[in-house]
KEFIGU-466025 format. One line per field, with one value per residue (C-alpha): residue number from 1; x, y, z. Coordinates in nm, 3 decimals, m for minus. Example, Ala and Ser with C-alpha at 12.3 -4.5 7.8 and 13.67 -1.06 7.14 Angstrom:
i 1, 2
x 1.230, 1.367
y m0.450, m0.106
z 0.780, 0.714
END
This chain:
i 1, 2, 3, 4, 5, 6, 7, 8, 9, 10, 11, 12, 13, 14, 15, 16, 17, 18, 19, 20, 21, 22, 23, 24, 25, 26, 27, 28, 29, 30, 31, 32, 33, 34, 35, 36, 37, 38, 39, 40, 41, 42, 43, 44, 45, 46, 47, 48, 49, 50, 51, 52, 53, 54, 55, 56, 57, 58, 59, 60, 61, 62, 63, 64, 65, 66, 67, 68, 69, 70, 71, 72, 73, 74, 75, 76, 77, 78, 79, 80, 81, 82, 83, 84, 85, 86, 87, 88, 89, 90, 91, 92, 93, 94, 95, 96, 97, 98, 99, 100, 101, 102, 103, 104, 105, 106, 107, 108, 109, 110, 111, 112, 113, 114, 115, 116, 117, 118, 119, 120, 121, 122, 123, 124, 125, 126, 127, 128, 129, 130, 131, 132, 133, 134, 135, 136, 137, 138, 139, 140, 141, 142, 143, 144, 145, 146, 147, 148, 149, 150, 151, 152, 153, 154, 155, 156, 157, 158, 159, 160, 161, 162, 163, 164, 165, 166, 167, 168, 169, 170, 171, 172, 173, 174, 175, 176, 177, 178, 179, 180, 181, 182, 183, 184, 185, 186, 187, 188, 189, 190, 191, 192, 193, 194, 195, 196, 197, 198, 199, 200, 201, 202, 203, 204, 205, 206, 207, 208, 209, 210, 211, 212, 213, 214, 215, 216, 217, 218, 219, 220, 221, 222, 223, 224, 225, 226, 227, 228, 229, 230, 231, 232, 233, 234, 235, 236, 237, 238, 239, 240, 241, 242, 243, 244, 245, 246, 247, 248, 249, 250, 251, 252, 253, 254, 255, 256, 257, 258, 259
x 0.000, 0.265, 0.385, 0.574, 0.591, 0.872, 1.020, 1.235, 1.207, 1.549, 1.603, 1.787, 2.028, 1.854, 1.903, 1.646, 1.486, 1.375, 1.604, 1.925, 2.156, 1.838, 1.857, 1.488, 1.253, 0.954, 0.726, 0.436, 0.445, 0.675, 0.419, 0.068, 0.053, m0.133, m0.261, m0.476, m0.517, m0.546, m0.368, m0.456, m0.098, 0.035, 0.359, 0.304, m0.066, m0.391, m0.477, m0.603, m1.008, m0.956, m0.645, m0.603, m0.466, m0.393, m0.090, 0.177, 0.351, 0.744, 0.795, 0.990, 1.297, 1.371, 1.325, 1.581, 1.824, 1.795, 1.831, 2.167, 2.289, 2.273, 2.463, 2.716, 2.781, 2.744, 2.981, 3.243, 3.185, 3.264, 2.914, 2.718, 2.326, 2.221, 1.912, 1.728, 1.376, 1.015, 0.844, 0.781, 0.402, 0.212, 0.171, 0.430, 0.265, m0.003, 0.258, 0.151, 0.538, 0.590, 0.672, 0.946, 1.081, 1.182, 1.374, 1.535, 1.631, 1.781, 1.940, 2.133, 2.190, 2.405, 2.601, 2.654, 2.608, 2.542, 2.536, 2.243, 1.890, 1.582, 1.258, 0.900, 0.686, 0.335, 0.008, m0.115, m0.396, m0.251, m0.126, m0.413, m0.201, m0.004, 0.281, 0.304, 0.287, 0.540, 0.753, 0.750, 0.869, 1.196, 1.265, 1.485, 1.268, 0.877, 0.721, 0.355, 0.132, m0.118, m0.242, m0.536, m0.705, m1.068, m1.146, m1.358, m0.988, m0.873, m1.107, m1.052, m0.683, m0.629, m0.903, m0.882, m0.974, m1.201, m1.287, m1.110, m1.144, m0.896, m0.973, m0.851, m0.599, m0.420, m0.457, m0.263, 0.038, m0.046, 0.053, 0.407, 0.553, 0.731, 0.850, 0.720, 0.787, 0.491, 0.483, 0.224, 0.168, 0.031, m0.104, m0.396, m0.613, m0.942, m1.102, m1.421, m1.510, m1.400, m1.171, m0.866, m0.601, m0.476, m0.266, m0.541, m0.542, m0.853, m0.678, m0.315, m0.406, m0.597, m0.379, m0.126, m0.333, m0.325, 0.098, 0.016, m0.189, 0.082, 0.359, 0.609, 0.955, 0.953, 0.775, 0.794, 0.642, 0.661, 0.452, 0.437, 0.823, 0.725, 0.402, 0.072, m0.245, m0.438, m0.323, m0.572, m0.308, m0.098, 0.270, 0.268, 0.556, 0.855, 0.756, 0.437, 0.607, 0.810, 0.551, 0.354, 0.713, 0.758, 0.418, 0.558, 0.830, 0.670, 0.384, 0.756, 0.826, 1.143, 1.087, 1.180, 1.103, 1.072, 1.016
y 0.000, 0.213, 0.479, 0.735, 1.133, 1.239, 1.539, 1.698, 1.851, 1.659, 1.299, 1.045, 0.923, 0.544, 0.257, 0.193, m0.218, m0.129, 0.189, 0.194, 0.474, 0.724, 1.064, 1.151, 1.491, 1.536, 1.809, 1.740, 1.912, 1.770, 1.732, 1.581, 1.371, 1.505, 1.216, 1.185, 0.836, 0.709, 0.370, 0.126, 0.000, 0.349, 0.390, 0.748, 0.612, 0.724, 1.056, 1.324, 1.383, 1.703, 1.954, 2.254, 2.466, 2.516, 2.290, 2.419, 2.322, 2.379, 2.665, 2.550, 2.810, 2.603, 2.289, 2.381, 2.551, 2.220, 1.961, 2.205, 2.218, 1.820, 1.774, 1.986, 1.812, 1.483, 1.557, 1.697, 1.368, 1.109, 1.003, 1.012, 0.908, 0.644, 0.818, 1.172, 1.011, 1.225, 1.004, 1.134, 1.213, 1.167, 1.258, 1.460, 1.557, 1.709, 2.008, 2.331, 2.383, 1.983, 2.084, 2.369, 2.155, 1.881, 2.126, 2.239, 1.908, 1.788, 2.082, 2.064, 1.694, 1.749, 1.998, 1.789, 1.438, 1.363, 0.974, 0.964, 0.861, 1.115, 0.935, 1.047, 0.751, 0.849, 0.719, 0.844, 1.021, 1.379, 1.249, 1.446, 1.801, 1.873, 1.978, 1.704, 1.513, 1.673, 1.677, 1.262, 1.204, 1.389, 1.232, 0.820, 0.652, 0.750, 0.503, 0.499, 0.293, 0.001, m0.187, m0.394, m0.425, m0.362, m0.018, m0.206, m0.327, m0.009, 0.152, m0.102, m0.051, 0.290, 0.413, 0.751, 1.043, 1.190, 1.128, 0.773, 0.606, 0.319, 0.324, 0.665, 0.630, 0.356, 0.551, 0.783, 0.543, 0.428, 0.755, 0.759, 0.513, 0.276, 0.561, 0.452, 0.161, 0.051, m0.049, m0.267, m0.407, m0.695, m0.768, m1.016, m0.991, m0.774, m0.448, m0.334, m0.689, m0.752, m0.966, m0.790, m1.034, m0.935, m1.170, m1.415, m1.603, m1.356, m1.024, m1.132, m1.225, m0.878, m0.694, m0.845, m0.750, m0.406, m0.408, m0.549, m0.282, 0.013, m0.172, m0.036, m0.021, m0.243, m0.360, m0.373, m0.561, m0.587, m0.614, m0.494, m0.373, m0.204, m0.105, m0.029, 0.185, m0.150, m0.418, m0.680, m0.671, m0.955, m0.971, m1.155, m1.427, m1.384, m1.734, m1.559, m1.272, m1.491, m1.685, m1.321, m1.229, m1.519, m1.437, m1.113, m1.219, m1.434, m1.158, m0.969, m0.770, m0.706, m0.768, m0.647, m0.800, m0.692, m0.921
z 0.000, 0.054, m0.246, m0.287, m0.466, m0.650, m0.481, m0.717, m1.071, m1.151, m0.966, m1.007, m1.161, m1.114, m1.237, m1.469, m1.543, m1.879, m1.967, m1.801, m1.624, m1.625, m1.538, m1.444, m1.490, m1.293, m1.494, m1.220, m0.904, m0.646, m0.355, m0.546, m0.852, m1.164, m1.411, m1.715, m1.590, m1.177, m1.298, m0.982, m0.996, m1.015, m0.737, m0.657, m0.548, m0.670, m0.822, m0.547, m0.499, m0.398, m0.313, m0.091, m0.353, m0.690, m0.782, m0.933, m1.223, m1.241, m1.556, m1.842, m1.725, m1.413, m1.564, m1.832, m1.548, m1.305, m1.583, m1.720, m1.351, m1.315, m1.645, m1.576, m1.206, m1.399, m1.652, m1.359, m1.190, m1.525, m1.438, m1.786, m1.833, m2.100, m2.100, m2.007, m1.881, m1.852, m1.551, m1.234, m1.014, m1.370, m1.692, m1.835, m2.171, m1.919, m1.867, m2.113, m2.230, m2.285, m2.615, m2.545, m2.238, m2.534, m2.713, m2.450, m2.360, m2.674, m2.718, m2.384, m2.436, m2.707, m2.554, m2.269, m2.328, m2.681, m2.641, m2.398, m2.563, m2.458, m2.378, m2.237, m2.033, m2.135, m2.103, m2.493, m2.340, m2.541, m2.904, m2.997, m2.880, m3.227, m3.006, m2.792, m3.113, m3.285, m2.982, m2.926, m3.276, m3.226, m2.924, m2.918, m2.689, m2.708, m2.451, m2.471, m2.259, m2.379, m2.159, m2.315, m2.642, m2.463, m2.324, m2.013, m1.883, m1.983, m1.746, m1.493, m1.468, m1.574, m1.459, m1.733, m1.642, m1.901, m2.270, m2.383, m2.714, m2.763, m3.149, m3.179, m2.941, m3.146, m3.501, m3.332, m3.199, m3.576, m3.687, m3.530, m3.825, m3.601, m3.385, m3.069, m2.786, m2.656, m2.281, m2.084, m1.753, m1.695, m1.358, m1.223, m0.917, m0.807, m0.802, m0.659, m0.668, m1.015, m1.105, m1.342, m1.548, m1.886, m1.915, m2.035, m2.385, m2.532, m2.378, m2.513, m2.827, m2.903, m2.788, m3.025, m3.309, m3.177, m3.173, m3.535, m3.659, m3.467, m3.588, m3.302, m3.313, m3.023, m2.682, m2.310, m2.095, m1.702, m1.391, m1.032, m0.903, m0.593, m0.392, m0.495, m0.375, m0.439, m0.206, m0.396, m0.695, m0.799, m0.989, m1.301, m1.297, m1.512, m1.648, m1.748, m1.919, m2.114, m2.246, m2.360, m2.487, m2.742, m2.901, m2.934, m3.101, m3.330, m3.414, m3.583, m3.270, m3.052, m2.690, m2.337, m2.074, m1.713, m1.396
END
């Protein structure tokens, strides 16, 4: 049950399962999460009903000045990223100057560290934003989330917050041209006295003809690492995953696996 905020604008660097030596940027706010989706799984818990004031997003200036700062120390130190990483208390793409922020970002990456990859960890909830579009495709590693080929275990799991239409949804990872990861968690277990498990033969095979009809560049998949604000949740098995993995890989698609 127990989960955690990120509480700086630059964190890290971690050691990432799926990514690697990641430096990490947190465009939320560093005391409340902010989320186009209130994912049941989510670490930093479950979206806020209600807040005492107005949260506060950090502006693109700092961002740019705290992420130059870090690079600079890192440099100093012989202590290079393999990757720049948008994560942190939500949805990154959320953030009004997502857009500028990327710029700003690749352009101090290659003054700094021109070997590290950029990538954004995104539910797809904003593809629809030309900006944030057109800001994903110049980045390495655009990581958008899929979690199901049916909205109702959509809903279940992600719980969105808002308008959400799969179909349109995946025209619009369609529209990337292979320049996009897609990333999925699999989990089993209960919710409100439903049972939740996408891991089953009719939910893996769908969503397989999804990753056929996106045509990604490649796929993760992983379960449950650390606590979440649903205690009724299960981890997939790595056995599991590697059995979802080699239909990947015999759909056409390179695979990563997390356990």
């Amino acid at each position: 049950m127990a989960t955690f905020l990120f509480d700086e604008i630059i964190f890290g660097p971690v050691k990432s399962r799926r990514l690697g030596v990641s430096l990490g940027i947190n465009l939320m706010p560093t005391n409340t999460k902010i989320c186009s989706f209130d994912c049941i799984y989510c670490e930093c818990g479950r979206n806020p009903k209600k807040r005492e004031e107005k949260a506060k997003l950090p502006p693109r200036e700092e961002v740019k000045k705290r992420l130059a700062e870090m690079l600079k120390k890192m440099v100093a130190e012989s202590q290079l990223p393999d990757v720049i990483t948008f994560a942190g208390n939500g949805e990154p793409t959320l953030h009004p100057e997502f857009a500028e922020i990327i710029n700003d970002t690749i352009e101090l990456r290659n003054q700094f560290t021109p070997n590290a990859r950029i990538a954004v960890l995104s539910n797809a909830t904003m593809l629809h934003k030309k900006p944030v579009f057109g800001a994903l495709k110049k980045i390495e590693d655009n990581i958008q989330k899929l979690d199901s080929a049916f909205e109702e275990t959509i809903e279940q799991m992600d719980c969105p917050q808002g308008n959400f239409n799969l179909k349109k949804v995946v025209e619009q990872l369609t529209d990337f041209k292979r320049n996009v990861i897609i990333q999925t968690m699999f989990i089993r277990g209960s919710y409100k006295g439903k049972t939740i498990d996408n891991t089953t033969e009719k939910e893996v095979l769908a969503w397989i003809e999804l990753l056929k009809k996106i045509n990604p560049r490649q796929v993760m998949i992983y379960t449950i690492a650390r606590d979440t604000p649903i205690d009724t949740l299960e981890k997939v098995s790595l056995t599991d995953l590697n059995q979802i993995a080699k239909q990947v890989e015999q759909a056409g698609f390179s695979v990563q696996v997390s356990g």
